[in-house]
C-alpha positions in Angstrom: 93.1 -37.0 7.6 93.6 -34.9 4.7 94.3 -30.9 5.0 91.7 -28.6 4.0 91.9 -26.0 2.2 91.9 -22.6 4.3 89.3 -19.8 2.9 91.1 -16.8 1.9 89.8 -12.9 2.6 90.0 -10.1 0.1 93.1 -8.4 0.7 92.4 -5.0 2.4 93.1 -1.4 0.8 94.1 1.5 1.9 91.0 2.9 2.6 90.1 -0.1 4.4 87.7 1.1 7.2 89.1 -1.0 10.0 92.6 0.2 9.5 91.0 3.6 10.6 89.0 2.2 13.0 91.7 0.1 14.8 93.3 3.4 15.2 90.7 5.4 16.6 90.3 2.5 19.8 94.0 2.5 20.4 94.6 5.9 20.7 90.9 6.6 22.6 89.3 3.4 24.5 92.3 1.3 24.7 94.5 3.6 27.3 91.6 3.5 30.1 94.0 1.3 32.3 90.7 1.0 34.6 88.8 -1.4 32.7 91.6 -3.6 32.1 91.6 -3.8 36.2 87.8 -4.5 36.5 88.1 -6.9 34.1 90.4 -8.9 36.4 88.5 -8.2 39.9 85.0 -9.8 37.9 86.9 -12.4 36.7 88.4 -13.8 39.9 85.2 -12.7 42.0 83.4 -14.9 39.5 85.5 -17.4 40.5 85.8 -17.0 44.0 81.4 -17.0 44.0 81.4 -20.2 41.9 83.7 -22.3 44.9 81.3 -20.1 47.4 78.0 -21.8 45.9 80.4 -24.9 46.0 80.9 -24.6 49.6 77.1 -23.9 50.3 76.0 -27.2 48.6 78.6 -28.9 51.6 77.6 -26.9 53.8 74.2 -26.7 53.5 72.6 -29.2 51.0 71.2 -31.7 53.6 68.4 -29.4 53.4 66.5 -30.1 49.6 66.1 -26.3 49.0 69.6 -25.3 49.6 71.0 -28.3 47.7 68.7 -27.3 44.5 69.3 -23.6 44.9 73.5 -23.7 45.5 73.5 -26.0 42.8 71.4 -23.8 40.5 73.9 -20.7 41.6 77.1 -22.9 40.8 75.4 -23.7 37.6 74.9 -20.2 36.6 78.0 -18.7 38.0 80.1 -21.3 36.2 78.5 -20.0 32.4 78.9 -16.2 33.6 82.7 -17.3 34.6 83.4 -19.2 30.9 81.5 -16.6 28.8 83.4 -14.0 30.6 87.1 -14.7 32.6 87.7 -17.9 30.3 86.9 -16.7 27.2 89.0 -13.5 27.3 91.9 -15.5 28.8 91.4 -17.7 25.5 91.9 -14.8 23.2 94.6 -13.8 26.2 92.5 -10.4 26.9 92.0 -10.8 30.4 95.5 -10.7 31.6 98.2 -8.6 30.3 101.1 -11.5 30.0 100.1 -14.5 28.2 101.8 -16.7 30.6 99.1 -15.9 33.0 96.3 -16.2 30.5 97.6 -19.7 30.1 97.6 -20.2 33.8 94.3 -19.0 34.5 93.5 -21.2 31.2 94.1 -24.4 33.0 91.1 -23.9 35.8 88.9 -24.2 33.4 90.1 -28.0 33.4 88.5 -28.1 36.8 84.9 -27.3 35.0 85.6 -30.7 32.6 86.9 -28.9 29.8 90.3 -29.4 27.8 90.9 -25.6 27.0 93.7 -26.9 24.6 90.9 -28.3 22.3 88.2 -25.5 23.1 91.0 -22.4 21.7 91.2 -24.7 18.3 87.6 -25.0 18.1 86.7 -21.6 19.0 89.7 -19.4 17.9 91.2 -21.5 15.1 87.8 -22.3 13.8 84.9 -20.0 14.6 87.0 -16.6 15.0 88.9 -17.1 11.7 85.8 -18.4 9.6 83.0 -17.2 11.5 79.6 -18.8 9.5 81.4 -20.1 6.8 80.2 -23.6 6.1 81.8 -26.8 7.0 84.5 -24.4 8.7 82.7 -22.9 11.6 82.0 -25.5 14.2 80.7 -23.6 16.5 77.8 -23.9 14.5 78.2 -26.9 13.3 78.1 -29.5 15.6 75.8 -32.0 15.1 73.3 -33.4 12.5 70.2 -33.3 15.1 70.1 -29.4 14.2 70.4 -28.3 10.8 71.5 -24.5 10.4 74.2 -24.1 7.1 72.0 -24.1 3.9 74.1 -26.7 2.8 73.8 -28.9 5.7 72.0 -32.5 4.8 68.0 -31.8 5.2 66.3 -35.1 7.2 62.7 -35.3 7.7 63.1 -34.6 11.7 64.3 -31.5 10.9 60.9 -30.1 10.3 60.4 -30.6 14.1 63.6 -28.6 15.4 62.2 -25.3 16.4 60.3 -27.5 18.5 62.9 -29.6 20.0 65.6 -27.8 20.2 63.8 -26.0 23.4 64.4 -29.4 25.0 68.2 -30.1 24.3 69.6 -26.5 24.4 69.5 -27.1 27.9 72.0 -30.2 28.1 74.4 -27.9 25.8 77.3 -28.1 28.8 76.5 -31.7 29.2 77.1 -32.4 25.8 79.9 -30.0 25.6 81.8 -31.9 28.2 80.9 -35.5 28.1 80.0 -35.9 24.6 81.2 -33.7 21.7 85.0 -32.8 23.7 85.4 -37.3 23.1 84.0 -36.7 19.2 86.8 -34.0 18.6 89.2 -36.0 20.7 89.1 -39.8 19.2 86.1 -39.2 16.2 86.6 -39.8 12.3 83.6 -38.7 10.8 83.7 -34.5 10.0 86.4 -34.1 12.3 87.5 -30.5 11.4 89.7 -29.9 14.7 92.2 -33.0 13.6 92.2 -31.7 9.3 93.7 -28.1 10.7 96.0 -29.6 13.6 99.1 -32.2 12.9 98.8 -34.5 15.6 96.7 -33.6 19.2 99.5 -34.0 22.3 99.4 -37.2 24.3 99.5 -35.1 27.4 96.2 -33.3 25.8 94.3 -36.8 25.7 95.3 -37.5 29.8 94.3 -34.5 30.8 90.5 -34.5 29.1 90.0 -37.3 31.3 91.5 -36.5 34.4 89.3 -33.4 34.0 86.4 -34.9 33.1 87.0 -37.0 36.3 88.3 -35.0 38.9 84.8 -32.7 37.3 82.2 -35.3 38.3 84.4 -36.3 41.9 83.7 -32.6 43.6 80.9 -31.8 41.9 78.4 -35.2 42.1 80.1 -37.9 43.9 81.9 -35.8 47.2 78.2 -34.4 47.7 76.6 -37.8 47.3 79.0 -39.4 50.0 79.2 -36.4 52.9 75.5 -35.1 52.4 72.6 -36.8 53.7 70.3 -36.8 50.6 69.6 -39.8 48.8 71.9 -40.3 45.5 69.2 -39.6 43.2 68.4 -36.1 44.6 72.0 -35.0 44.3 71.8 -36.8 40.7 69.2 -34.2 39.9 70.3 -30.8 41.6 73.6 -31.8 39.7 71.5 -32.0 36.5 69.9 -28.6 37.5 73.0 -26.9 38.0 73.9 -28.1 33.9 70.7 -27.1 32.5 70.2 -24.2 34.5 73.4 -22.5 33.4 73.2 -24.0 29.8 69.7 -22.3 29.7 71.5 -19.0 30.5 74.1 -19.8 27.9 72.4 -20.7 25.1 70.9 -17.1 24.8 74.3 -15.9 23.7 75.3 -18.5 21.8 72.4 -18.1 19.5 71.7 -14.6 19.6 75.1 -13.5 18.2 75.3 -15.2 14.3 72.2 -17.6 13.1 69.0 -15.8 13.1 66.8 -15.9 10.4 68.3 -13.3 8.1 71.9 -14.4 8.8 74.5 -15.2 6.2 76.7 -18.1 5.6 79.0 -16.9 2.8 80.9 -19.6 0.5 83.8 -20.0 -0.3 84.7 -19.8 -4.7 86.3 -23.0 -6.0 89.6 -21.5 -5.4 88.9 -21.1 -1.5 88.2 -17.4 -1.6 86.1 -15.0 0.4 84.0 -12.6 -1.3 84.8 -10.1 1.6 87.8 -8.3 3.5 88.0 -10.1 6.9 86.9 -7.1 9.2 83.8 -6.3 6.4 83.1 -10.6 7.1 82.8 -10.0 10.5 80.3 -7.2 10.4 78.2 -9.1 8.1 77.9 -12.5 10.4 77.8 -10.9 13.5 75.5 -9.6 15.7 75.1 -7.6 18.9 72.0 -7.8 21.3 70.6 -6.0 24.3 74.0 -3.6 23.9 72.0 -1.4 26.7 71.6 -3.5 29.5 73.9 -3.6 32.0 72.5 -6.8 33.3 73.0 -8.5 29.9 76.5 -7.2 29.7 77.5 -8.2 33.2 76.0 -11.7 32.3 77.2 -12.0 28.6 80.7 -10.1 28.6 81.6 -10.4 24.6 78.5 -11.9 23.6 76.3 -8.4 23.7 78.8 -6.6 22.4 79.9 -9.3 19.9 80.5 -7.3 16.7 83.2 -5.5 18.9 84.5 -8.5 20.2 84.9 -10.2 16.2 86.8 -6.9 15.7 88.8 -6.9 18.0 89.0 -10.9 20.0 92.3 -9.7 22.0 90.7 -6.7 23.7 89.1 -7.4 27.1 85.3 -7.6 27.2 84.9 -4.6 29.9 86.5 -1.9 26.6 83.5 -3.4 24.8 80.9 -1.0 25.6 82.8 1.6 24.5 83.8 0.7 21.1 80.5 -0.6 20.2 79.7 3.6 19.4 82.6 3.8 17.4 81.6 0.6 14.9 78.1 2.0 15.0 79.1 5.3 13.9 81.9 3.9 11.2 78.6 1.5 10.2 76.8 4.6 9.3 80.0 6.1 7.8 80.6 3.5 5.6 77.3 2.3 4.5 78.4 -1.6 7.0 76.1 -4.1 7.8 75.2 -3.4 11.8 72.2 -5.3 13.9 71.7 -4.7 17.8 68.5 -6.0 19.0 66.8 -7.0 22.3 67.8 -10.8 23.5 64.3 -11.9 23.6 64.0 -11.1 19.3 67.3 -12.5 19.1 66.1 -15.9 20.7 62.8 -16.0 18.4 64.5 -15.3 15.6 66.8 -18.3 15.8 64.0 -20.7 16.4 62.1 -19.0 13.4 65.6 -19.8 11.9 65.4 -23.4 13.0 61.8 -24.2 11.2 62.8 -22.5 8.2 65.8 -24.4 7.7 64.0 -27.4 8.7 62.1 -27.6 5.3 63.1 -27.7 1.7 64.8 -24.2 0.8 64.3 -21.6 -1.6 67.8 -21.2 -3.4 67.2 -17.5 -3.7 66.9 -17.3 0.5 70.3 -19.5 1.2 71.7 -15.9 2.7 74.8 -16.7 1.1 77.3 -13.7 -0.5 
């Protein structure tokens, strides 16, 4: 497939604000040693309660509650594990060698992901072009939801902040058994194979050996030992996927496509009408920065502006640089939003029905 064009950022100046800002959380947030360390003892509990929930459905789903609830538990635990320990290992912010980032990189194999693939999609892709059409596909992923302005507009469309309720919940199912194949061995829009030169053979063995080692401990070791017919299994296993995509979802759309945000364009040359830190502020968003809940759940994603800033700082320093871009926001006259997770969520739908009819050119939110 042909090469695309990369967009381009506006050079920064002198006076750049994030120059001065980088400094300020080196020198101040950066040299507490102790979050690095509870960053690591989440991470690995996280893991160690996922293969615990595991255990419990062995253990303890012949009874039909148990098997529902463990699964449930495993479900959530293994989105607070990815939206947490595996996505700071991606940007290689939860350990300090990147060896051992790599390492801990390759559990998420066990989960039925290729974390090969996932670090082109997600760093490669959305980190360096966050919103920017036909380049973020993280937000771009399929043509049952329309988001980018210049996205193709089909009459379903109109019915999306209606339906969308029903298939956010398969979003892990999909992830793993549907759109990892499409980046894999698909033609059509395939962004992941224009930006890479060839994907490894070794790559391609490994999605499926981890897409089927996935569904042997997970579904089919509980449907032989236990003594529950097939189909109930079938269904806590289906629970456990929409459960925790449920719980993901919230983060994934709360961060960058509500209904005022912007997906800037490229000029014919390729170029950004923004520095890169000033993009990131303007496509970003952080919700429920308050709750500790939220950020125990959602790691990066609460304090996402932060994390767009800076991707290879762990996702514990978070909560205290977030008062530092807020104040350099005020500063600096920056686009900043923080807002509860339940406006977030309405907002996106509100997002989905208005992009769901024909637009106004003058409300395309583009820069």
């Amino acid at each position: 497939m042909e090469k695309l064009k990369r967009p381009v950022y506006i050079k920064a100046g002198t006076d750049d604000f994030f120059k001065k800002m980088r400094l300020e959380v080196n020198e101040t947030v950066l040299k507490n040693s102790s979050l690095y360390v509870l960053n690591v003892v989440k991470s690995l509990g996280l893991l160690a309660a996922f293969f615990l929930f595991y255990a419990c459905i062995l253990f303890f789903g012949n009874q039909t509650p148990l098997l529902f609830l463990f699964y449930i538990l495993s479900g959530i635990t293994m989105i607070v594990l990815f939206i947490n320990a595996f996505h700071d290992a991606a940007h290689g912010a939860l350990f300090k060698k990147t060896k051992h980032n790599e390492w801990f990189l390759y559990v998420l194999e066990l989960f039925g992901s290729n974390h090969w693939l996932w670090m082109r999609r997600h760093i490669g892709l959305h980190h360096a072009y966050p919103n920017v059409p036909d380049w973020d596909i993280d937000i771009k992923q399929s043509n049952i939801i329309r988001i980018f302005p210049n996205s193709p507009l089909f009459d379903y469309h109109k019915y999306q902040h209606i339906y969308m309720w029903f298939i956010y919940p398969l979003y892990s199912l999909n992830w793993i058994y549907i759109r990892d194949f499409k980046d894999f061995f698909g033609k059509k829009d395939n962004y992941v194979k224009k930006i890479v030169e060839k994907i490894p053979a070794q790559e391609v063995y490994r999605l499926f050996v981890a897409k089927i080692i996935n569904l042997i401990y997970l579904l089919f070791i509980p449907m032989m030992f236990l003594n529950q017919p097939w189909y109930i299994v079938l269904l806590a296993w289906l629970s456990l996927h929409m459960c925790g995509s449920a719980l993901g979802v919230v983060a994934l759309v709360s961060t960058h496509v509500d209904e005022d945000a912007n997906f800037p364009n490229t000029d014919e040359d390729g170029n950004l009408s923004a520095t890169w830190a000033l993009h990131q502020m303007i496509v970003t968003k952080d919700f429920s920065t308050e709750s500790k809940l939220a950020n125990f759940l959602y790691g990066g994603f609460t304090h996402h502006v932060a994390h767009h800033l800076f991707p290879a700082v762990g996702h514990t320093y978070y909560p205290y640089i977030t008062p530092i871009i807020r104040r350099y926001a005020k500063e600096y006259d920056l686009p900043y939003t923080s807002y509860p997770f339940y406006h977030a969520v309405r907002s996106h739908f509100r997002m989905l029905k208005n992009k769901g009819v024909k637009e106004n050119i003058l409300m395309t939110g583009e820069i």
